[in-house]
C-alpha positions, -999 to +999 in steps of 0.1 A: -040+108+110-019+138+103+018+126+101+043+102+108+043+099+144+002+090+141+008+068+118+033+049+137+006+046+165-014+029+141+011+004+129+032-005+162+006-032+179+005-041+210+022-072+224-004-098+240+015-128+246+023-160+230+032-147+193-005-123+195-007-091+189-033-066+188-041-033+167-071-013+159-081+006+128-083+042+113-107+053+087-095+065+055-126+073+040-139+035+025-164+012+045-142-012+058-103-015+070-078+000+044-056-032+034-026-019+035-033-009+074-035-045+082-003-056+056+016-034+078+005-045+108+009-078+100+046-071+091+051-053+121+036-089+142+065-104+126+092-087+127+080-086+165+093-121+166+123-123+145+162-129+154+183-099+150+202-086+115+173-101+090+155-080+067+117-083+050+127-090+013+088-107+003+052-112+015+028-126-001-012-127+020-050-127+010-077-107+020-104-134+029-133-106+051-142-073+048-126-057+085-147-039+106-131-006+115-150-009+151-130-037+164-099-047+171-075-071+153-059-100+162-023-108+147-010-144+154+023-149+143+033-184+133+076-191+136+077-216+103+116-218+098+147-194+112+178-211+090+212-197+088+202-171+060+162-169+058+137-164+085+099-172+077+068-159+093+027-167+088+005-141+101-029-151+108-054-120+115-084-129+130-119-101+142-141-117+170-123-153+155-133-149+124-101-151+097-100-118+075-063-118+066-035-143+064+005-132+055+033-151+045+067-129+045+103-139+043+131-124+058+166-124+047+199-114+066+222-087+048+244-102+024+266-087-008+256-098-044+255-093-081+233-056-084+212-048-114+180-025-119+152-018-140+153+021-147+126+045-135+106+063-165+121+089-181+108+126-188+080+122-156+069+154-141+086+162-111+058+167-078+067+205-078+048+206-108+019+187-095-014+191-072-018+170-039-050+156-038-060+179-009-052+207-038-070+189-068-103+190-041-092+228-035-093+236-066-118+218-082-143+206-059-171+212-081-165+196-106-154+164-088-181+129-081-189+132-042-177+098-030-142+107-044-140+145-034-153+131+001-120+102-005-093+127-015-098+147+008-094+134+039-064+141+062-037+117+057-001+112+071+011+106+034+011+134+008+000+122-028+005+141-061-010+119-097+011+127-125-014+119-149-043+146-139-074+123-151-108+148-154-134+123-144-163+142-165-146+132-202-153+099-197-131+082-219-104+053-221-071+056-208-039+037-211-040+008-179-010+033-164-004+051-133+023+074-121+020+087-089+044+107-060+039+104-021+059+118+009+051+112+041+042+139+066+063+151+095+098+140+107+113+116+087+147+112+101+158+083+123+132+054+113+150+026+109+145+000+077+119-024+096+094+003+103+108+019+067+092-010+054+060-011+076+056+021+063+059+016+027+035-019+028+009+005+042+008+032+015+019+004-013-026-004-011-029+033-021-036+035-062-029+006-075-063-010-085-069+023-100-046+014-132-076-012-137-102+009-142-084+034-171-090+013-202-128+011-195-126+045-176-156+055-205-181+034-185-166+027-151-156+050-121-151+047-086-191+053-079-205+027-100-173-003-094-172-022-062-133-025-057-112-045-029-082-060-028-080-095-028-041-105-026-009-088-024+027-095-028+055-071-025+092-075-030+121-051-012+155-047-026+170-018-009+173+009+018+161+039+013+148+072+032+117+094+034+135+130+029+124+135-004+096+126-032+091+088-044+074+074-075+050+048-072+048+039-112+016+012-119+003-007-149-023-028-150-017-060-182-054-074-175-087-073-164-111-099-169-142-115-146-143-088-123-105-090-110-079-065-126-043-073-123-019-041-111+018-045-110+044-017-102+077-005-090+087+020-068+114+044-073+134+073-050+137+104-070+172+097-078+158+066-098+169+036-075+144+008-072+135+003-040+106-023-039+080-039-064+039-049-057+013-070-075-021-070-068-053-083-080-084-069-071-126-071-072-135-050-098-170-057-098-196-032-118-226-023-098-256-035-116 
């Protein structure tokens, strides 16, 4: 995938009847389905089904199998309650009837409220003073583990640029924190907040579990650590647009019996707050 408009191939399923919905799968360098693919196809099989004027503010799902990125998907969308303010959705995704995925989201319509924020960080390096990852490989290639030269640098229709420039040679221990920038590729005028959303879901499974791995960063890297995500929850509090830079800001408080524990927030440039994850995750060392 190179930009926006592939990437919206990928998410936008196609309808098969009776609340069903069908996708397929893109390769983004790991063995299996990238989890937030199938989040935000999940979200896309419910908003599918959904009165007008309401708006995803939560999901909350498990990733129960491995997906195989050689078949198709399966989306059933269970209708659980439409009320006068709240819509609710279950999303059941199935591979040759097997269950790999289930969602639970809730959708609210727009209303006017009491407004309050926590602030982004202050003093982080803007992204014109950062390397993409398609740069870090550029420029120092040699000197990075195969498996994760071979992951950052394939084509993707998001642009990523780590504040924190982590050489993976010192082995040492690093604080459980993650800062990281992303834009997305192409035109990004005109998408309107439901796809926004979609959008956001799907790069949201990007970095997170790696705040895990810092405080034992000594011993553990990507080549000996088997990582997936096991559940994921996300919370959306405002519009926003894709014209310019956004901070995806993680910190991991635990990890214990091979599951780390990632939370973040995710800020425009201007510092709004525009949605929130938590994830845990397999971190399981490879024996």
């Amino acid at each position: 995938m190179r930009d926006r408009e592939d990437l919206l191939k990928l998410l936008i399923l196609e309808d098969v009847g009776n609340n069903c919905f069908k996708g397929t799968s893109t390769d983004i360098g790991s063995l299996n389905i990238f989890g937030g693919q199938v989040v935000a196809q999940s979200l896309n099989a419910a908003y599918r089904t959904l009165p007008k004027q309401r708006v995803l503010h939560s999901l909350h799902s498990y990733f129960l199998e491995p997906g195989d990125l050689k078949l198709p998907i399966t989306y059933s969308v269970e209708k659980i309650r439409d009320g006068g303010s709240f819509s609710t959705r279950r999303v059941t995704a199935f591979q040759n009837k097997k269950t790999m995925f289930i969602l639970s989201c809730s959708f609210h319509k727009i209303e006017k409220g009491y407004e309050h924020q926590m602030p982004m960080k202050v003093n982080v390096k803007q992204p014109e003073e950062l390397l993409s990852w398609s740069c870090i490989v550029k420029q120092y290639g040699t000197f990075i583990p195969r498996k994760m030269k071979h992951f950052l640098g394939i084509e993707r229709p998001i642009e990523f640029k780590p504040v924190q420039l982590i050489n993976p040679l010192t082995k040492e221990d690093l604080p459980p924190v993650v800062d990281v920038w992303f834009k997305l590729k192409g035109s990004r005028e005109n998408i309107e907040l439901s796809l926004k959303q979609q959008i956001l879901a799907y790069i949201s499974d990007y970095n997170i579990l790696t705040a895990c791995l810092y405080p034992n960063a000594s011993k553990a890297h990507f080549g000996n650590t088997q990582m997936a995500s096991l559940d994921h929850a996300m919370w959306f509090y405002r519009d926003f647009n894709f014209s310019d830079w956004i901070l995806f800001s993680v910190e991991s408080p635990n990890s214990f019996g091979a599951r780390g524990f990632s939370r973040g927030n995710i800020y425009t440039r201007d510092g709004k707050l525009i949605a929130s994850i938590a994830q845990e995750g397999l971190i399981r060392p490879i024996k």
